[in-house]
BAFI-3210 file (N, C-alpha, C; in Angstrom, 3 decimals, decimal comma, padded with zeros to 6 digits):
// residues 112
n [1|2|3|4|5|6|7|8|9|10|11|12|13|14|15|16|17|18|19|20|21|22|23|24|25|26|27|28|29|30|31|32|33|34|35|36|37|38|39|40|41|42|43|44|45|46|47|48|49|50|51|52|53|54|55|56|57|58|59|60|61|62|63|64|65|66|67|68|69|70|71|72|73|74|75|76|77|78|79|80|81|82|83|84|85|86|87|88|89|90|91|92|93|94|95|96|97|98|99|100|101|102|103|104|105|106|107|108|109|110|111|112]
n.u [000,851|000,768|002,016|000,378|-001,037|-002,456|-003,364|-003,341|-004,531|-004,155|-004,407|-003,472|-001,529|-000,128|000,206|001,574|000,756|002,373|001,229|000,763|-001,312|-004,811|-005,806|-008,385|-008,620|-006,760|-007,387|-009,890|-008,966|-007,414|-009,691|-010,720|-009,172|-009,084|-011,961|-011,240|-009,253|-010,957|-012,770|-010,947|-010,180|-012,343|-013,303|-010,886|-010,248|-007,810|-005,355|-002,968|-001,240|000,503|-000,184|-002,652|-002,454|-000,622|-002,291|-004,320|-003,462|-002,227|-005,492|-006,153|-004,002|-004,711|-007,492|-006,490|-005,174|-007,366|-009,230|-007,436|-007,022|-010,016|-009,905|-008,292|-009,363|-011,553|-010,051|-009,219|-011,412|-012,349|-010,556|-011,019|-013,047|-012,866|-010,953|-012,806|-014,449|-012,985|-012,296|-014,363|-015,096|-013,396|-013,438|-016,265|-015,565|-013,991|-015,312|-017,232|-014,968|-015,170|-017,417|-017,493|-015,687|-016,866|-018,777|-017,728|-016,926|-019,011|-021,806|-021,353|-020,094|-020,820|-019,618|-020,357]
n.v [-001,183|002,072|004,949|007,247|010,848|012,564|015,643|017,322|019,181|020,230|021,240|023,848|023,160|022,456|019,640|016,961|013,380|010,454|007,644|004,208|002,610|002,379|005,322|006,699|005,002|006,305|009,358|008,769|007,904|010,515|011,624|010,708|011,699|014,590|014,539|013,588|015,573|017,993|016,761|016,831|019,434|021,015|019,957|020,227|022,669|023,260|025,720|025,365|023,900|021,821|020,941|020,066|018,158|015,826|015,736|014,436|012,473|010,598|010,256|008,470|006,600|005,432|004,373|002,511|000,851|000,044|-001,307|-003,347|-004,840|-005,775|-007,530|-009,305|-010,145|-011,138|-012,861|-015,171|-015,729|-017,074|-019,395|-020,180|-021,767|-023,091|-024,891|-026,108|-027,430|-029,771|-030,782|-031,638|-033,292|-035,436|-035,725|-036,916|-039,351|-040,708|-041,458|-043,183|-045,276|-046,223|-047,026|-048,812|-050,785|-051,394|-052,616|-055,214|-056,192|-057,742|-058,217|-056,027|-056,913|-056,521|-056,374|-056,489]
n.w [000,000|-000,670|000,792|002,353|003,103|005,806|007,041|009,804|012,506|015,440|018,973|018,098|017,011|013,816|011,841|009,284|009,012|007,779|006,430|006,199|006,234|006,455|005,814|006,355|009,238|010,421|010,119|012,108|014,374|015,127|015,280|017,613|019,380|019,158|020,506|023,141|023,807|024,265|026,440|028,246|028,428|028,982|031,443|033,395|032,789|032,009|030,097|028,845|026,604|026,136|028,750|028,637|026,799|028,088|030,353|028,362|027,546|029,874|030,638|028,616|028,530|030,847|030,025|028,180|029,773|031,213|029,720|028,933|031,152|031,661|029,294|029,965|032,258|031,438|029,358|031,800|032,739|030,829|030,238|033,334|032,836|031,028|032,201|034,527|032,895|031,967|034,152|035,290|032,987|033,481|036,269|035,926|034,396|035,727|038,144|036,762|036,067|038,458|039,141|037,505|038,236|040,682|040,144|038,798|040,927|042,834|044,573|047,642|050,544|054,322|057,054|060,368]
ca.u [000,000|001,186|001,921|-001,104|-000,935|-002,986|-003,047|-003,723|-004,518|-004,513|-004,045|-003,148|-000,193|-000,631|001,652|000,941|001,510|002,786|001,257|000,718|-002,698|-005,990|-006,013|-009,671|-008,681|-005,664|-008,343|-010,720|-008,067|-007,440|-011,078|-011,539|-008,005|-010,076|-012,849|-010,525|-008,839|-011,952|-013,098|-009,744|-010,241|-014,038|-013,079|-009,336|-010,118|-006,203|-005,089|-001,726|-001,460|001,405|-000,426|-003,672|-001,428|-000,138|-003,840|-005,114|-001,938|-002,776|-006,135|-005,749|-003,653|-006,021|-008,751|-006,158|-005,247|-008,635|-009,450|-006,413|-007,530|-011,085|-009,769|-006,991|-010,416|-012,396|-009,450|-009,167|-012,838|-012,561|-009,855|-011,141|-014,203|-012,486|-010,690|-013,429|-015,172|-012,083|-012,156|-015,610|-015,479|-012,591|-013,997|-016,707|-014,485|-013,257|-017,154|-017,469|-014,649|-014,848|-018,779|-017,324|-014,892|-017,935|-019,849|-016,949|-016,508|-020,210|-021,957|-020,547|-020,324|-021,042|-019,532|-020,277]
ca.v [000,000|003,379|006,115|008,386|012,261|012,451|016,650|017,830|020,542|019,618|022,326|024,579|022,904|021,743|018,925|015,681|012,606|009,295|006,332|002,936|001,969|003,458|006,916|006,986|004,652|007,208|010,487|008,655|008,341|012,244|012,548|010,824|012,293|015,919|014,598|013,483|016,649|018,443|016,703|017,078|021,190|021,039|019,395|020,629|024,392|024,130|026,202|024,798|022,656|020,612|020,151|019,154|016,729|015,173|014,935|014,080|010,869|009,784|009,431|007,452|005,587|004,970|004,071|001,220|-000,087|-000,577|-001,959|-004,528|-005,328|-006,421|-007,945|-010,204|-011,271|-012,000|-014,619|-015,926|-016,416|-018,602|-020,601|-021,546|-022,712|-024,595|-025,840|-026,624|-028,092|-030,776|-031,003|-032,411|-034,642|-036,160|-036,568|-038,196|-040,865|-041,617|-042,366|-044,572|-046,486|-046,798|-047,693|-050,395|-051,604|-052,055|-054,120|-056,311|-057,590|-057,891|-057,606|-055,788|-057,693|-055,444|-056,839|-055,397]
ca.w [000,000|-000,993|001,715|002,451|003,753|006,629|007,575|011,463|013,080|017,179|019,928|017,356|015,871|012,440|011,290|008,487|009,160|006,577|006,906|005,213|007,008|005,802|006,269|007,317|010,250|011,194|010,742|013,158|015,909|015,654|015,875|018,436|020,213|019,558|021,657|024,425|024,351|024,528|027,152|029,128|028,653|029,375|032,805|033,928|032,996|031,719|028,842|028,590|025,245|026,575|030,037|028,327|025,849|029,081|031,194|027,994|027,189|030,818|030,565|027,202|028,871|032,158|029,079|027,847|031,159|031,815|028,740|029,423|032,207|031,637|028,253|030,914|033,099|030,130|028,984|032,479|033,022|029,623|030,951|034,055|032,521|030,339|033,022|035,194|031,777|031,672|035,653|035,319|032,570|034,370|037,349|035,473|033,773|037,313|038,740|035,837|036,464|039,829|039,372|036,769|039,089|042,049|039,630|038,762|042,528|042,677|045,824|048,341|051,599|055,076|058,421|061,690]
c.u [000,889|000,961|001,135|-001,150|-002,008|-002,446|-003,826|-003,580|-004,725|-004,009|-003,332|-001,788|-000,902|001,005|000,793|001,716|001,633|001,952|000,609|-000,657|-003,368|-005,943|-007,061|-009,726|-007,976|-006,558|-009,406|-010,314|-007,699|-008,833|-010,925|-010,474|-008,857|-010,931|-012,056|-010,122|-009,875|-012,513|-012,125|-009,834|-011,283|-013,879|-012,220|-009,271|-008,753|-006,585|-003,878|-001,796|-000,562|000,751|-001,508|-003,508|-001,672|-001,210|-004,567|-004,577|-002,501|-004,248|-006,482|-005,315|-004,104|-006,725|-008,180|-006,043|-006,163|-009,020|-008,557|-006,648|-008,779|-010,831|-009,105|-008,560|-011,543|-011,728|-009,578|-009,971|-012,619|-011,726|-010,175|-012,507|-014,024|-011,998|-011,833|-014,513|-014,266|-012,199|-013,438|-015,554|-013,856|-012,852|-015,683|-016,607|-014,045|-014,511|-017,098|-016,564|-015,069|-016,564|-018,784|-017,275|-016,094|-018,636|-019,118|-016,860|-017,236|-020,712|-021,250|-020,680|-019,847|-020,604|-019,582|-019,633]
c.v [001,236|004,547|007,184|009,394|012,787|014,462|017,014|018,677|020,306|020,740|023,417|024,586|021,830|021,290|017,488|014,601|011,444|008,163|005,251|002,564|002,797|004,682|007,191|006,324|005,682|008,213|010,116|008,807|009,658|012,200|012,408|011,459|014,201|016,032|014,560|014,722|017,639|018,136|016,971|018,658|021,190|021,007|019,702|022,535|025,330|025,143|026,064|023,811|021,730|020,054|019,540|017,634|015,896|014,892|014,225|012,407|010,318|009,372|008,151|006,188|004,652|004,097|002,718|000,183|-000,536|-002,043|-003,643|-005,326|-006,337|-007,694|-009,624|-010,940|-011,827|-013,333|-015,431|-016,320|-017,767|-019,332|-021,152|-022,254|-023,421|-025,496|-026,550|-027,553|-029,843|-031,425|-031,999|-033,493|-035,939|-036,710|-037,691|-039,679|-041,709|-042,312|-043,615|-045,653|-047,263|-047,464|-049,348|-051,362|-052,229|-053,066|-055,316|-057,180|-057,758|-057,535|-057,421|-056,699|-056,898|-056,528|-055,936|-056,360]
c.w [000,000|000,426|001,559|003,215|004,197|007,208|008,641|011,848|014,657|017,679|019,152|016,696|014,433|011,927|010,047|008,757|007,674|006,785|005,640|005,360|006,530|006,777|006,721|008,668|011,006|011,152|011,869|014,452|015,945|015,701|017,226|019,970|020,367|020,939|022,911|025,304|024,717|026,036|029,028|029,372|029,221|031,028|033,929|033,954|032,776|030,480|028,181|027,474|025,861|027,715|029,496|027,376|026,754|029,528|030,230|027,514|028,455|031,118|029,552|028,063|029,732|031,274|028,602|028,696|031,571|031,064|028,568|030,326|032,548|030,022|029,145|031,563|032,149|029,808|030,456|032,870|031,709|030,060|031,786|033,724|031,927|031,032|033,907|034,268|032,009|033,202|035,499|034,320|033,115|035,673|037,110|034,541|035,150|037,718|037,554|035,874|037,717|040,004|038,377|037,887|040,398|041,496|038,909|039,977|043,098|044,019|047,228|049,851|052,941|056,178|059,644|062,788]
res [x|x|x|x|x|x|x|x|x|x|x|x|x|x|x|x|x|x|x|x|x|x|x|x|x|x|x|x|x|x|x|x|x|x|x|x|x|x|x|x|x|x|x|x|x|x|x|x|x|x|x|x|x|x|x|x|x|x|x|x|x|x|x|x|x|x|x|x|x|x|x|x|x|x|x|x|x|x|x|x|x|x|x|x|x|x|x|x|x|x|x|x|x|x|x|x|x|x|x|x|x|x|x|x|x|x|x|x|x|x|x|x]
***
């Protein structure tokens, strides 16, 4: 794929970037980096472009960590159900032998 010129205007610097990947995926992430920052000014009451960069990079980053996070207990819920899937039909292979094995040595015989 051919390099695609992606032009930005953010906190009032205007720069373009290169990239190989669809260019409508790379303008959506500045959108939705606008909103962020937006919502980082809306809230913080900065006017600092570098400080709102920065509150607006750490919450991003908060937003992935999370996202990591619930992504990490999502897989480990599926594992232990798989495990506890395998746990069970294992412990029902065992009953079945062991209900073989009782009716091989036929009736049981009780002494008191």
């Amino acid at each position: 794929m051919e390099n695609e010129l992606l032009n930005l205007d953010i906190l009032g610097t205007s720069f373009s970037i290169k990239s190989r990947d669809n260019i409508e995926d790379l303008s959506e992430i500045a959108e939705y980096l606008r909103f962020k920052i937006n919502e980082v000014t809306e809230e913080s009451h900065v006017s600092d472009p570098l400080k709102i960069s920065l509150l607006t990079s750490l919450n991003l980053v908060d937003e992935l960590f999370k996202l990591k996070r619930v992504l990490h207990q999502e897989n480990n819920k599926e594992q232990a159900s798989l495990e506890t899937i395998e746990a069970e039909r294992i412990t029902k292979a065992l009953l079945k032998r062991v209900e073989e094995s009782l009716q091989d040595q036929g009736p049981a015989i009780v002494h008191e």
